[in-house]
C-alpha positions as CSV (number, residue, x, y, z in Angstrom):
1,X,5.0,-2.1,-0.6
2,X,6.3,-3.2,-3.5
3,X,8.1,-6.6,-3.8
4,X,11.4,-4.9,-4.1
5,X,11.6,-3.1,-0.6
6,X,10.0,-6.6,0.7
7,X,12.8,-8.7,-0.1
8,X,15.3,-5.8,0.8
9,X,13.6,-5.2,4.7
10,X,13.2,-9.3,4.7
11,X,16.5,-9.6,3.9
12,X,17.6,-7.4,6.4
13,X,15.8,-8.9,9.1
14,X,17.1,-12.3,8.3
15,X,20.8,-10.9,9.1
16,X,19.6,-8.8,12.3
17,X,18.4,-12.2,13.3
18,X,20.4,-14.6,12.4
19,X,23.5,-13.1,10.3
20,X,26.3,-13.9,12.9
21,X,25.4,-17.6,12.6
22,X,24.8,-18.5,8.7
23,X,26.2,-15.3,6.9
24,X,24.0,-15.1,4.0
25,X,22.1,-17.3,4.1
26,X,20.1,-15.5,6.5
27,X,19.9,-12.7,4.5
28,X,18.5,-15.0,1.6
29,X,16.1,-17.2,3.6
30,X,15.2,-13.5,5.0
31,X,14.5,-12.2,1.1
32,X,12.5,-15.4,0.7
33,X,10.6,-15.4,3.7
34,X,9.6,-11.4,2.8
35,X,7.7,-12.2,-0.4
36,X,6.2,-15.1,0.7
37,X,3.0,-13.2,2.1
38,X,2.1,-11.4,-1.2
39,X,1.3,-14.8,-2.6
40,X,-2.2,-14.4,-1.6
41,X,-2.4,-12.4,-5.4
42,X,-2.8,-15.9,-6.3
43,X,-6.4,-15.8,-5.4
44,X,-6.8,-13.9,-8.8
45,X,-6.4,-16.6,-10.7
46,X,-9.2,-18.8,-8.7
47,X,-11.5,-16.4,-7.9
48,X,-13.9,-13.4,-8.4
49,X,-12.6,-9.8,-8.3
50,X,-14.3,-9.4,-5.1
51,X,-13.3,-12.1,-3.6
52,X,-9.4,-11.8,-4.2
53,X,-9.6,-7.7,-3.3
54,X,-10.7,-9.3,0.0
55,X,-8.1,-11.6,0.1
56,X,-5.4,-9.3,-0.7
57,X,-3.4,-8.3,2.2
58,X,-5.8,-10.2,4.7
59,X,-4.6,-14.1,6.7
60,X,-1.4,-14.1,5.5
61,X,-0.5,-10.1,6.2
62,X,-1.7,-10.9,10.1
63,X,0.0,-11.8,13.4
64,X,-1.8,-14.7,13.2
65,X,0.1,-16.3,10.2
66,X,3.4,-14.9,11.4
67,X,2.7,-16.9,14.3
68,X,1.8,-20.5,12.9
69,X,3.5,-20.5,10.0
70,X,7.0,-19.4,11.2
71,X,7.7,-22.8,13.0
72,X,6.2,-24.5,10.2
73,X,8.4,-23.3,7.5
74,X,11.1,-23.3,10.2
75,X,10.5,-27.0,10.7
76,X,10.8,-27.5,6.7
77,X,14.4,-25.6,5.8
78,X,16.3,-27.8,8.9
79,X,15.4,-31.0,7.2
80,X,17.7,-29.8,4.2
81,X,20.0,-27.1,6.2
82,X,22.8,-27.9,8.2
83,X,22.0,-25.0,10.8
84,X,19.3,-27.3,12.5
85,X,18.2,-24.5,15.4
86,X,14.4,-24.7,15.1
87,X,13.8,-21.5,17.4
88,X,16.3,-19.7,15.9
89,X,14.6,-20.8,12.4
90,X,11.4,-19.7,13.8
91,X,12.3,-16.3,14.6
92,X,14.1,-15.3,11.3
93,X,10.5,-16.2,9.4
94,X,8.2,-14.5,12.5
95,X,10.2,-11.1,12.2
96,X,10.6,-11.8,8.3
97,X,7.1,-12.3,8.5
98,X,5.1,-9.9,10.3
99,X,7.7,-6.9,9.5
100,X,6.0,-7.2,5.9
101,X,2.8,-6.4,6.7
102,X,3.9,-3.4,9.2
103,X,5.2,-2.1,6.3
104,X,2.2,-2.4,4.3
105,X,0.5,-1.1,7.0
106,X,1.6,2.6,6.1
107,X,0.0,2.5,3.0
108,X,-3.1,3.2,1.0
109,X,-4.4,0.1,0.6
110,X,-3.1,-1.3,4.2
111,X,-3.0,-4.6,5.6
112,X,-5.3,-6.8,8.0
113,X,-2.7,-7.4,10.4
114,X,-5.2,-8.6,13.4
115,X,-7.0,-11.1,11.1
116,X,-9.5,-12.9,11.5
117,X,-11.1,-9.2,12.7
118,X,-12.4,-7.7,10.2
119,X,-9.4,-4.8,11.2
120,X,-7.5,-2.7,7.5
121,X,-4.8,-0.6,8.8
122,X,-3.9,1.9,6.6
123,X,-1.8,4.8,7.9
124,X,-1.3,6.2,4.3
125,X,2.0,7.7,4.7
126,X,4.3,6.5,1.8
127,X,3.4,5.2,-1.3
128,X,4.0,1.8,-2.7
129,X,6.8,2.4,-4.0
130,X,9.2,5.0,-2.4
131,X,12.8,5.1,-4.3
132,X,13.4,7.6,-0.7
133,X,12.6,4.3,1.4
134,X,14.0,1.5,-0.9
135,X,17.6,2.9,-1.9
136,X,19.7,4.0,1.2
137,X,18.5,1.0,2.9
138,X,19.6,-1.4,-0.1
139,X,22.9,0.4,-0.1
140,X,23.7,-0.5,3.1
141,X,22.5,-3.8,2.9
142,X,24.5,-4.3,-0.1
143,X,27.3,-3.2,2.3
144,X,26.6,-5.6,4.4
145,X,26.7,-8.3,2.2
146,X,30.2,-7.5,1.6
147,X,31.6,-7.8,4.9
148,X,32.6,-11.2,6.0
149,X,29.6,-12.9,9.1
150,X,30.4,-11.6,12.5
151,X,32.4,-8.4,11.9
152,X,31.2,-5.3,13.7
153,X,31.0,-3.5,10.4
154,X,28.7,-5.8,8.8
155,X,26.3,-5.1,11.8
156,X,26.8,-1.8,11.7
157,X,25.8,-1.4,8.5
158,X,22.8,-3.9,8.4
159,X,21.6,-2.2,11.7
160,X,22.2,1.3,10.0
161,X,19.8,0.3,6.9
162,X,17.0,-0.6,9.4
163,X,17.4,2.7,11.5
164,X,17.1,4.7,8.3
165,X,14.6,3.5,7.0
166,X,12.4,3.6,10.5
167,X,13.3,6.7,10.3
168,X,12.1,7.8,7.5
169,X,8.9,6.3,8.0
170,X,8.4,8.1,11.4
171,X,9.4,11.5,9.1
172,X,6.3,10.2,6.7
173,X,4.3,10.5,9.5
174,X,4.9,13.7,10.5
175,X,5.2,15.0,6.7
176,X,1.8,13.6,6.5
177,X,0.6,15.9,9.8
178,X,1.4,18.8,8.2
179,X,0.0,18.1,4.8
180,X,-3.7,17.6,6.4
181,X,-3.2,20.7,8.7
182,X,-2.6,22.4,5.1
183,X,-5.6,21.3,3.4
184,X,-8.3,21.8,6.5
185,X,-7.0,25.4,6.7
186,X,-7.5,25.5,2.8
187,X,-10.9,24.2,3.2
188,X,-12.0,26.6,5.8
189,X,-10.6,29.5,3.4
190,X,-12.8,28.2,0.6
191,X,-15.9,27.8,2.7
192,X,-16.1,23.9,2.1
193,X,-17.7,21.7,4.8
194,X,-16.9,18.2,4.4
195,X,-17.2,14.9,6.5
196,X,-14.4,13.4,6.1
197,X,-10.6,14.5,5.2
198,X,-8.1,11.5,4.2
199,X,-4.6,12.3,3.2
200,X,-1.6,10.6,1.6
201,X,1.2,11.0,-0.7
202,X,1.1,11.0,-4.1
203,X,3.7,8.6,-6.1
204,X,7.6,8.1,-5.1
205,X,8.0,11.1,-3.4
206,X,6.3,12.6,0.2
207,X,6.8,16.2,-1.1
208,X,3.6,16.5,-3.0
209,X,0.4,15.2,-0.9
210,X,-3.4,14.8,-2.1
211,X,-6.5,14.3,0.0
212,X,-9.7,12.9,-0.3
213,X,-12.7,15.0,1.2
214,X,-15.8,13.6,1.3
215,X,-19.0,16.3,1.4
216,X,-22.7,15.4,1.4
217,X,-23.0,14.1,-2.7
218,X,-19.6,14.8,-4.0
219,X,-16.1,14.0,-3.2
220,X,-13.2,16.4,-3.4
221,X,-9.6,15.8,-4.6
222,X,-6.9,17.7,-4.2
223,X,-3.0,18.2,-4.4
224,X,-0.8,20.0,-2.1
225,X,2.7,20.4,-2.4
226,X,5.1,22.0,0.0
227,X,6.4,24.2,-2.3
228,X,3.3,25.7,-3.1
229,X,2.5,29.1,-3.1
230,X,-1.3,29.7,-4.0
231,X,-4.2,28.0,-3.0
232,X,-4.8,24.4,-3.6
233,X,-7.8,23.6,-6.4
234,X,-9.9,21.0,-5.4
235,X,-11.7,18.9,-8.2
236,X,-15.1,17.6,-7.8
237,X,-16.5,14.6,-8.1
238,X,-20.5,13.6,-7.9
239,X,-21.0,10.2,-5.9
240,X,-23.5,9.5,-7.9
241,X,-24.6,5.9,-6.0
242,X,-28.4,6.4,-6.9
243,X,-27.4,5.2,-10.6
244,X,-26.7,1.8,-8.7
245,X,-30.9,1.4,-8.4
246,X,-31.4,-2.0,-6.5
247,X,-28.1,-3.1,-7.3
248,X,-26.7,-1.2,-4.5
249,X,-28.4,-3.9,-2.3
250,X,-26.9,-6.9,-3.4
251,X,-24.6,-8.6,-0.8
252,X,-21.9,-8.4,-3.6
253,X,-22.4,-4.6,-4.7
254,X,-22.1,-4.0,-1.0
255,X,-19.0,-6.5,-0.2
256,X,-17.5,-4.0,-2.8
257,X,-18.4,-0.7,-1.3
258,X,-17.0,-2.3,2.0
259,X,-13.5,-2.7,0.2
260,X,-13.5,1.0,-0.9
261,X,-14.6,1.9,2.4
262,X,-17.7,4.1,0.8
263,X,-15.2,6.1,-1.3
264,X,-16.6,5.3,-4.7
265,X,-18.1,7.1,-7.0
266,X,-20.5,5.7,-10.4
267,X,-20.4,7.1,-13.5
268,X,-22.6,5.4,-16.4
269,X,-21.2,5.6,-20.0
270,X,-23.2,4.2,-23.1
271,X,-25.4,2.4,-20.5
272,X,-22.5,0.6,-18.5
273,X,-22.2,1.1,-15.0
274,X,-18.7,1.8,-13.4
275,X,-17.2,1.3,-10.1
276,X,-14.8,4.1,-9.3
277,X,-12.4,3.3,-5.5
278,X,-11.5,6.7,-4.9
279,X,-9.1,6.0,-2.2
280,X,-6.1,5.9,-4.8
281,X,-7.2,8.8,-6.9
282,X,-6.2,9.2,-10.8
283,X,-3.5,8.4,-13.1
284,X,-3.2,12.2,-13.4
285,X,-2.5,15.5,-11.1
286,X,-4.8,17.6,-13.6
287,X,-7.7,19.5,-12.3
288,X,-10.9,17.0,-12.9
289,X,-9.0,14.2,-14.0
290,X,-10.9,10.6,-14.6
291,X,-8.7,8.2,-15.4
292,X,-9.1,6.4,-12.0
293,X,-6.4,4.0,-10.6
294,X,-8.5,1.6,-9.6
295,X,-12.1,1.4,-12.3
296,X,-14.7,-1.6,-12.7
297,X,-17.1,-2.1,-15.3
298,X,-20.4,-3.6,-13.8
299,X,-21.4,-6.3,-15.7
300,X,-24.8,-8.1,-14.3
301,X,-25.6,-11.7,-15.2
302,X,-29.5,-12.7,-15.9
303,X,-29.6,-13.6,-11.9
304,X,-29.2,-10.0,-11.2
305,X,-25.8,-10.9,-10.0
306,X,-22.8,-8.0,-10.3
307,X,-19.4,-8.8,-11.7
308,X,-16.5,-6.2,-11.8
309,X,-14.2,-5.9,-14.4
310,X,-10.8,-4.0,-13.7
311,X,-10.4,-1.2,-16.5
312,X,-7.4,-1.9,-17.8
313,X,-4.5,0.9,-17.4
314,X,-2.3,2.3,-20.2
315,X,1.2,2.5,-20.4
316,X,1.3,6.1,-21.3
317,X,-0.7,7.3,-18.5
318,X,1.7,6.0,-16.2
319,X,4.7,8.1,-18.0
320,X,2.4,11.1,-18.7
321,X,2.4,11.1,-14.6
322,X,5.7,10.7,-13.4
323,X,6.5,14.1,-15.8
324,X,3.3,15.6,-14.3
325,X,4.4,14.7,-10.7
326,X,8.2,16.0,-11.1
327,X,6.4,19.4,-12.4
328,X,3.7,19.4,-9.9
329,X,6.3,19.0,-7.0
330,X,8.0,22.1,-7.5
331,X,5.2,24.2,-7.0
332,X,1.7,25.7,-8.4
């Protein structure tokens, strides 16, 4: 999620956990503690694209770092806090901790949460960013914040925030069943036989869903609102992976196709290769649109060796789809 909603569910955890003995300050060692997984961006800067796409979300989004770090950090904020209770330290950064990567576990991208197994979970039920998610429960935290440690009401509303927002993730997940019920019926009106159906939401909002089908050369697309009222169009899009040739064999080509989990397609343009992930569709809810979240260029050194290149994204594709999206919502 994104880093907003971290530090608003860390902070949040922090009071459950230890409000009633440091006020605040749990809620801010909570905020802290919430962000300090997503760190692991850092890679970026030291390494490959590869390499830091397999980073992301990987040791420290797993139980495993919860587990050994939470003492640690524990052990380092009572040599300079007066509240000197290391298992009561510990707990606020475990929960603070391994609540993050729950979270990112319900979307696209999900997290390796029982790492060192090679384990992504990736419910796909909210999007990174979910105003539906984020706001009520930093209303009531704000609440919260106001009420003076101890009082019934501060708990209340604290506790209220984290039941909401539960909530509305179990509601996700159940938003999410009847989306793909919706587009395998659609499919088996349109005569299409696929593989593989994957579903999720489509950005700030669980109204309007997409899906990613996979057939035997070409993968589908499609967008599925529940306010629609005539069948869904599904774009196509070839896989194209013979324009790989041998490079489709190189341990790095295929570290990559591992990321995307196979849903990748190639395309070629004036005799440059790219690398398409599929998984988060376009920057666009138009029929056959190609302006792909996520797209490398393949660049390959004289050892034969591939390098990938994130595409960079423009600004105005990012407007152009929030006004597509609020449209698109409301119906086809």
């Amino acid at each position: 999620m994104d880093s907003l909603t971290q530090i608003i569910l860390g902070a949040a955890v922090g009071e459950a956990v230890l409000g009633r003995k440091i006020g605040n300050k749990a809620m801010l060692y909570g905020a802290i503690a919430g962000t300090i997984p997503d760190l692991d961006v850092i890679s970026s800067f030291f390494t490959d694209t590869v390499s830091a796409l397999e980073i992301h979300r990987g040791f420290t989004h797993s139980i495993f770092f919860s587990v050994v770090f939470a003492p640690i950090f524990a052990f380092l904020v009572t040599k300079f806090e007066t509240y000197k209770n290391l298992k009561d330290w510990s707990w606020l950064f475990f929960w603070a901790f391994i609540t993050h990567p729950i979270l990112d576990a319900q979307t696209t991208w999900g997290t390796q949460l029982f790492w060192p197994l090679d384990i992504r979970l990736a419910f796909k039920n909210v999007f990174v960013i979910d105003p539906l998610y984020t706001i009520p429960f930093l209303v009531f935290l704000i609440l919260a914040m106001l009420q003076k440690r101890g009082t019934k009401k501060r708990r209340f509303y604290n506790n209220l925030g984290l039941i909401i927002s539960s909530s509305y993730l179990v509601i996700t997940l159940i938003l999410k069943g009847f989306a793909y019920q919706k587009f395998n019926k659609e499919l088996a009106v349109q005569n299409i036989t696929f593989k593989t159906l994957n579903t999720k939401p489509t950005p700030l909002n669980t109204i309007l869903w997409s899906a990613n089908i996979e057939t035997e050369d070409s993968f589908l697309i499609g967008y599925s609102s529940f306010f629609d009222k005539n069948p869904i169009h599904f774009s196509e899009y070839p896989k194209n992976h013979q324009l790989l040739g041998e490079l489709e064999n190189h341990s790095k080509m295929q570290r990559m196709i591992a990321i995307s989990k196979g849903w990748y397609t190639i395309n070629k343009k004036n005799d440059i290769l790219y690398f398409n992930d599929l998984r988060f569709g376009t920057l666009s809810v138009q029929p056959n649109a190609t302006n792909f979240v996520f797209k490398y260029k393949i660049e390959v050194d004289k050892n034969g060796t591939p390098f990938f290149i994130e595409e960079p994204k423009e600004k105005r594709d990012g407007k152009k789809l929030v006004l597509e999206l609020w449209k698109r919502i409301k119906g086809n």
